[in-house]
N, C-alpha and C positions, 0 to 999 in steps of 0.2 A: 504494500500500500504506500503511494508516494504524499497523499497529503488526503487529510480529509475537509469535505466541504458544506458549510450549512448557510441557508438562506433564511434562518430564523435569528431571533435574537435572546440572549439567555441574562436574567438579569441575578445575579447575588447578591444579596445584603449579606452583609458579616456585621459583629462588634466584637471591640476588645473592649474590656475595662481599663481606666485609669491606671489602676499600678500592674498592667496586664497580667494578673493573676486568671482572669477568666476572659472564655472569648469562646464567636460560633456562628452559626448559621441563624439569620432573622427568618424562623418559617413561613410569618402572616403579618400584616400591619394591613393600617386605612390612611391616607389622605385626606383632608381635605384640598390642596391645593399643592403644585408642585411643579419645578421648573425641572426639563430635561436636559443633556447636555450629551453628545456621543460622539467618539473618537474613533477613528481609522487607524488603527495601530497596524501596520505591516509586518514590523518586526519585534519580536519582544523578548528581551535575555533578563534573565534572573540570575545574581550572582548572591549565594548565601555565605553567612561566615563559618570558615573552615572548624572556628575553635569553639569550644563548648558556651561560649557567651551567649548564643544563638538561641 
């Protein structure tokens, strides 16, 4: 498989807490009002750190 392709759009909410002791997936919320904003990312690298501070 050389790349995979979707024409949908997938939206994740996450939190962390303040002294990021806890953190996760937002299952459900409501709005009332809300500005959109969407990005064309092409290319995307993730560099993590090697050492246990992580």
């Amino acid at each position: 498989m050389r790349s995979i392709r979707t024409s949908s759009y997938l939206f994740i909410a996450l939190f962390i807490s303040d002294d990021r002791s806890i953190g996760g997936h937002i299952v459900d919320f409501s709005l009332d009002s809300a500005t959109v904003s969407l990005d064309e990312t092409l290319t995307f690298m993730m560099r993590l750190p090697a050492d246990g501070g992580f």
